[in-house]
C-alpha positions as CSV (number, residue, x, y, z in Angstrom):
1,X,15.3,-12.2,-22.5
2,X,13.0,-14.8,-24.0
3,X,9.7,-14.0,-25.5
4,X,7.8,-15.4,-22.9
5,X,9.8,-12.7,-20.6
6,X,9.0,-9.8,-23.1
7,X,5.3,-10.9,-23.0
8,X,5.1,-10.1,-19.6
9,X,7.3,-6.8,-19.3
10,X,5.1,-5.4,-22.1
11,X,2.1,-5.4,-19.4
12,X,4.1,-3.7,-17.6
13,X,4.5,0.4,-17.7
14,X,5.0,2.2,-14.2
15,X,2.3,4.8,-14.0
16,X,2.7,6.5,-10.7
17,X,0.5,5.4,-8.0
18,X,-2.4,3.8,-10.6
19,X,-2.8,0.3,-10.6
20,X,-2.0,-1.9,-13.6
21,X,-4.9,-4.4,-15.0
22,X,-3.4,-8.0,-13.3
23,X,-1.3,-10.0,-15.2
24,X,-1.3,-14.5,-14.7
25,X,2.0,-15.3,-13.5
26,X,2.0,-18.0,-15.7
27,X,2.0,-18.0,-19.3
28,X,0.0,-20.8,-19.8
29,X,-1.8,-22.9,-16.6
30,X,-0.1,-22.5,-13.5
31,X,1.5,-25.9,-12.2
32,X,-1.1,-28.0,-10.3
33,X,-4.2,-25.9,-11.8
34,X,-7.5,-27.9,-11.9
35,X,-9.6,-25.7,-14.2
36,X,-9.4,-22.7,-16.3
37,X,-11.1,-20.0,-14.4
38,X,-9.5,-16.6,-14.5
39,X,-10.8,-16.0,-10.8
40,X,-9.8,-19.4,-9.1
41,X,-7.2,-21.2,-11.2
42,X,-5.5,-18.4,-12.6
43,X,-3.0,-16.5,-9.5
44,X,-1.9,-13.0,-10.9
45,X,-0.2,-10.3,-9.8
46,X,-1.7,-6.5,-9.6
47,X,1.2,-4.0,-9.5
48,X,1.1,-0.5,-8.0
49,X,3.8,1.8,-9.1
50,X,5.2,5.2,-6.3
51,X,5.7,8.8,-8.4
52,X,9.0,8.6,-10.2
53,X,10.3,11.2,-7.9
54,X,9.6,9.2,-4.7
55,X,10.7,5.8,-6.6
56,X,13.2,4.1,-3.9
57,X,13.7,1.1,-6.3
58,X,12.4,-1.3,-3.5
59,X,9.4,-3.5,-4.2
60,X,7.0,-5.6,-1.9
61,X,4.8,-8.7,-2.7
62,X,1.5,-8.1,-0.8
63,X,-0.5,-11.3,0.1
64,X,-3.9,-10.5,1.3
65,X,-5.3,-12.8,4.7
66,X,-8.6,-14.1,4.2
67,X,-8.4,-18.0,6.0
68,X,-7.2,-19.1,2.6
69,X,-10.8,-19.0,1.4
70,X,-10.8,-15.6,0.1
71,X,-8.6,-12.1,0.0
72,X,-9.3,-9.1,1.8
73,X,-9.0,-6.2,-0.7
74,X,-7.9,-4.0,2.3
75,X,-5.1,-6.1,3.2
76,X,-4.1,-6.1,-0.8
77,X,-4.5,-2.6,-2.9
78,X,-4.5,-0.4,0.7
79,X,-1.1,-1.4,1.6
80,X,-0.1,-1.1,-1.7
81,X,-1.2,2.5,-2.1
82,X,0.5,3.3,1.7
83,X,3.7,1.7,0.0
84,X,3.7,3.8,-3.0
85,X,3.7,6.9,-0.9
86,X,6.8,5.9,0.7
87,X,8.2,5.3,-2.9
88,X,8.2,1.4,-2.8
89,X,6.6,-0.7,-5.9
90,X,3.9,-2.7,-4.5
91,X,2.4,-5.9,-6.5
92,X,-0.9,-7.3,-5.0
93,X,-1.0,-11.6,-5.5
94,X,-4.2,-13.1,-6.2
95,X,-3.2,-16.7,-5.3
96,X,-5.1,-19.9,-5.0
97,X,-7.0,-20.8,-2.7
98,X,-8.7,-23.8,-0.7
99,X,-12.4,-22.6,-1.1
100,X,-11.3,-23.5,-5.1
101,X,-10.2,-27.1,-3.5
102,X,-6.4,-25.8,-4.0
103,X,-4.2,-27.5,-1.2
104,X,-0.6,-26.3,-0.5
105,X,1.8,-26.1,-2.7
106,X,-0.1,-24.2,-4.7
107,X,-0.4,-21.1,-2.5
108,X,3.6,-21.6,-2.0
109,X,4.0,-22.0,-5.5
110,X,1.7,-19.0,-6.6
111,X,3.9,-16.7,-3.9
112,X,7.5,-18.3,-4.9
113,X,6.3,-17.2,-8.7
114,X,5.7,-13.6,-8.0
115,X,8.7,-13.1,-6.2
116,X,10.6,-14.5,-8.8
117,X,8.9,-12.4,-11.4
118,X,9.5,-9.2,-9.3
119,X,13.3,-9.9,-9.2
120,X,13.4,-11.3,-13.1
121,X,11.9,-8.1,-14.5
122,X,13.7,-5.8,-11.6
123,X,16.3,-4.0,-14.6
124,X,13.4,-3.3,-16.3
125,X,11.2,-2.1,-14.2
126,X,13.8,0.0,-12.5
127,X,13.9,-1.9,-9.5
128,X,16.3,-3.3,-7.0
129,X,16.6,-7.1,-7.2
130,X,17.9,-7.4,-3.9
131,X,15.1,-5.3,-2.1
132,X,12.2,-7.8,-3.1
133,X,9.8,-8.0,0.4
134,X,7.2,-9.6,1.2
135,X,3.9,-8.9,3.3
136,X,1.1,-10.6,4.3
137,X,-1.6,-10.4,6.9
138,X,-3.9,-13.2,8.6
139,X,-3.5,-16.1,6.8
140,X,-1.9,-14.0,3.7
141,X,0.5,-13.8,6.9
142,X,0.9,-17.4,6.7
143,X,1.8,-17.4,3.4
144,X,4.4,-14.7,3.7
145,X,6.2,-16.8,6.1
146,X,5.9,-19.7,4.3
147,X,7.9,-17.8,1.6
148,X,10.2,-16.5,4.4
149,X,10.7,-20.0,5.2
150,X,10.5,-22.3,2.1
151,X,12.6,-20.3,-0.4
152,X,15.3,-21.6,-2.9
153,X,17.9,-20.1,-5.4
154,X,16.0,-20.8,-8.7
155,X,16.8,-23.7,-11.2
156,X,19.8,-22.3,-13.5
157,X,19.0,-24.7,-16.5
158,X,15.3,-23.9,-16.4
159,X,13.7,-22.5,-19.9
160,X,12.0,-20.2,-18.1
161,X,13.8,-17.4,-17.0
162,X,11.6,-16.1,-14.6
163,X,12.5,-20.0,-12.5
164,X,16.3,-19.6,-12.7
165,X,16.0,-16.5,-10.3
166,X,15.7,-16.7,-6.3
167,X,12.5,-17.2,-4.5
168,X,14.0,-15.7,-1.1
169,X,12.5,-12.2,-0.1
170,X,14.8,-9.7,1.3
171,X,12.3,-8.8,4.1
172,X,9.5,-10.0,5.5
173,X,6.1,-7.9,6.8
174,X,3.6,-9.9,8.7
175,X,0.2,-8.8,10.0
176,X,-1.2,-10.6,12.8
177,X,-0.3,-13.5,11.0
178,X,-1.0,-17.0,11.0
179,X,2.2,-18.9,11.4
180,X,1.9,-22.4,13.3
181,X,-0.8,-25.1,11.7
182,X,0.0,-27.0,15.9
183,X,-2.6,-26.0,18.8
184,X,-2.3,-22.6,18.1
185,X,-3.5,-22.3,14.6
186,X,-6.5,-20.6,13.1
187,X,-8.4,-24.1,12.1
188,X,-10.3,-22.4,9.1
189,X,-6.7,-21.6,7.8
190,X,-5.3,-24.7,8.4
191,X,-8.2,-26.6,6.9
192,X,-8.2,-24.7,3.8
193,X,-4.3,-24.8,3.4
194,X,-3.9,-28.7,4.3
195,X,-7.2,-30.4,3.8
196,X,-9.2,-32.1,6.6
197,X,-7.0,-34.6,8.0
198,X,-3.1,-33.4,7.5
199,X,0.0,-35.6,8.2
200,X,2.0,-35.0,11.3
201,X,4.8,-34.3,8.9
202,X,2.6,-32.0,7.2
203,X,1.1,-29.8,9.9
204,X,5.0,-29.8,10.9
205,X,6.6,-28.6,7.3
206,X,3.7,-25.8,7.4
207,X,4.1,-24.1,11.3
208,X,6.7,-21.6,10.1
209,X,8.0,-21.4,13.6
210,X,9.5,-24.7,13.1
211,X,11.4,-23.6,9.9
212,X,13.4,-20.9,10.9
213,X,17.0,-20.6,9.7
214,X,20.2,-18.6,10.1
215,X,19.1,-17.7,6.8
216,X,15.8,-16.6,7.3
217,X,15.1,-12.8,6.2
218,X,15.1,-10.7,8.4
219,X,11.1,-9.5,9.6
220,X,8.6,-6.7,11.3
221,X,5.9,-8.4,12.6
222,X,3.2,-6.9,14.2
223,X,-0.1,-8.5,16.3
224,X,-2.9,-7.0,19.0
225,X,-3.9,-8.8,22.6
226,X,-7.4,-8.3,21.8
227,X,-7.1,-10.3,18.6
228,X,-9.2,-13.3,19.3
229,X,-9.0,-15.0,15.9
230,X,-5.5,-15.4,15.3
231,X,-3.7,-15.9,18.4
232,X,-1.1,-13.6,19.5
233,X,1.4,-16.9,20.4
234,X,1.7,-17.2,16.2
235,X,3.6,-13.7,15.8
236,X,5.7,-14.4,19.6
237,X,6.8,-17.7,18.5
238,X,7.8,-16.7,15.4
239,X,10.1,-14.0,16.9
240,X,11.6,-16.1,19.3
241,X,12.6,-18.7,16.6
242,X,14.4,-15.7,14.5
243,X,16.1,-14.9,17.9
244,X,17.4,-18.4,18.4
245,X,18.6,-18.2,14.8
246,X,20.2,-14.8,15.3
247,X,18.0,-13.1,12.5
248,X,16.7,-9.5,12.9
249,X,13.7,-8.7,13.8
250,X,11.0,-5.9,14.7
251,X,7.9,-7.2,16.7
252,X,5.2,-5.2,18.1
253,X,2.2,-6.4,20.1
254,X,-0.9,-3.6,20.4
255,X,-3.1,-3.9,23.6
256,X,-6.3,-2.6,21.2
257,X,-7.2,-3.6,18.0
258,X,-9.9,-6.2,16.4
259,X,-8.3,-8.9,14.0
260,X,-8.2,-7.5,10.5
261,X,-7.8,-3.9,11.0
262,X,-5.8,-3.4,8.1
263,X,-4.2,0.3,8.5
264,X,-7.0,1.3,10.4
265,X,-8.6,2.7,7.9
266,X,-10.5,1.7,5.0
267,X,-10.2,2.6,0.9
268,X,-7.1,3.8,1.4
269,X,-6.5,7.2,-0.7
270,X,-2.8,8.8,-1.6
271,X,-3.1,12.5,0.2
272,X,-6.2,11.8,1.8
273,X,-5.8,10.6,4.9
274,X,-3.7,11.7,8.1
275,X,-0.7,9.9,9.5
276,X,-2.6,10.2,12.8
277,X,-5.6,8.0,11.4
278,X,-3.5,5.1,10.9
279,X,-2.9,2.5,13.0
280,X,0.6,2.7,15.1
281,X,1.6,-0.4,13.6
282,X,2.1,1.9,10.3
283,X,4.4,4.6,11.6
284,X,6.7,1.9,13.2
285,X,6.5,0.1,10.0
286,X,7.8,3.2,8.2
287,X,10.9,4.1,10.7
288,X,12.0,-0.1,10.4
289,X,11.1,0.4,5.9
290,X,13.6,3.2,6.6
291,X,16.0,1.3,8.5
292,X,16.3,-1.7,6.1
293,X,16.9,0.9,3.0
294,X,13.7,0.3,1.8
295,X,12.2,4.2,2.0
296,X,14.4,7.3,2.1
């Protein structure tokens, strides 16, 4: 492993269920950076570790909604924490956003990284490389699917070792998601993603719907009827493009529930609250975790 490789892993000791202090994904700027802020031009990763007893060796990248302006805390360190108690590794991306003036591929690019450096440092961090997920929620949603969607195998000659590995997740999680930047988008998203006045051939690349392949992981997705920010059509169409391409898929629309809710709960706390304050989404979320090997 090169030193750059070593820099990172020495960040890195699991201590169960207590975040780590974020690491850049990037040792020096990240590509595309237009400053040196640590809070808008620098993405990191925060990573949360299960009890070594509970460790399943499965890991998810969390990407927190937000209308790519912001990121929910919620939506980041919650589901982490409600990940470790299943025994899965969860690492929280702070990626870039258009409220910084970042414009996609950035956001891709920030996502495609920490997937790669989840599955680089996997031996090492006692991890399975090939049960990487991701999960996002809102418009972190978006960007979930845009990794879902927009992944590649990793450049072999690349110095780097972190960019010769995959970009593909093994699984997908999305939250009442944000998935087409067409008539059914969430403008503030879109906006912020693509800039004012998008190509056609933009707004196309970017509506996730549109870029489903046979090889496409397979996904849970999850929305409410009474969600009147994100429309319901983004998690529907989404599912019906994985069924024309023969991928899996879990996909569960809620009568009740605002947009945003999270697990239901907020400040999630390991051993503090009951399975029967959560959301439903969350218990079906844990029997399709089980089914995909990801939780015992």
């Amino acid at each position: 492993m090169t030193q750059i490789a070593c820099a990172t892993v020495a960040l890195m000791v699991p201590v169960a269920a207590q975040p780590q202090q974020e690491w850049p994904l990037w040792p020096t700027a990240a590509p595309g950076a237009l400053g040196t802020d640590p809070v808008k031009d620098v993405p990191t990763l925060t990573p949360y570790w299960p009890a070594a007893d509970k460790a399943t060796g499965a890991a998810v990248v969390i990407c927190p909604g937000g209308g790519y302006g912001g990121l929910a805390a919620h939506e980041g360190r919650d589901y982490a924490l409600w990940l470790n108690e299943r025994g899965v590794a969860g690492f929280v991306l702070k990626y870039r956003l258009g409220s910084s003036n970042y414009r996609h591929p950035a956001m891709l690019n920030d996502v495609s990284r920490a997937i790669r450096t989840v599955r680089a440092n996997a031996v090492t961090w006692k991890l399975d490389p090939k049960r990487i997920g991701v999960m996002g929620s809102s418009a972190g949603g978006h960007l979930a699917s845009t990794a879902l969607t927009h992944f590649d195998a990793g450049q072999a000659a690349a110095t780097d070792p972190i960019e010769r590995v995959s970009s593909r997740p093994d699984l997908g999680i999305l939250c009442y998601p944000v998935i087409s930047m067409g008539p059914n988008t969430h403008q503030g998203s879109k906006s912020n993603l693509l800039g004012q006045e998008p190509s056609p051939e933009l707004v196309r690349l970017l509506s996730n719907e549109l870029q489903v392949t046979k090889d496409t992981p397979t996904c849970f997705l999850w929305h409410t009827w009474e969600d009147t920010a994100v429309k319901i059509e983004n998690s529907m169409e989404f599912a019906s493009a994985l069924r024309r391409n023969d991928v899996p898929f879990d996909l569960h629309i809620y009568q009740r529930g605002a947009h945003g809710l999270g697990l239901g709960v907020r400040n999630y706390e390991i051993g503090k609250v009951e399975p029967a304050q959560l959301h439903p989404w969350t218990h079906d979320l844990h029997f399709w975790l089980k089914q995909q090997n990801f939780i015992r």
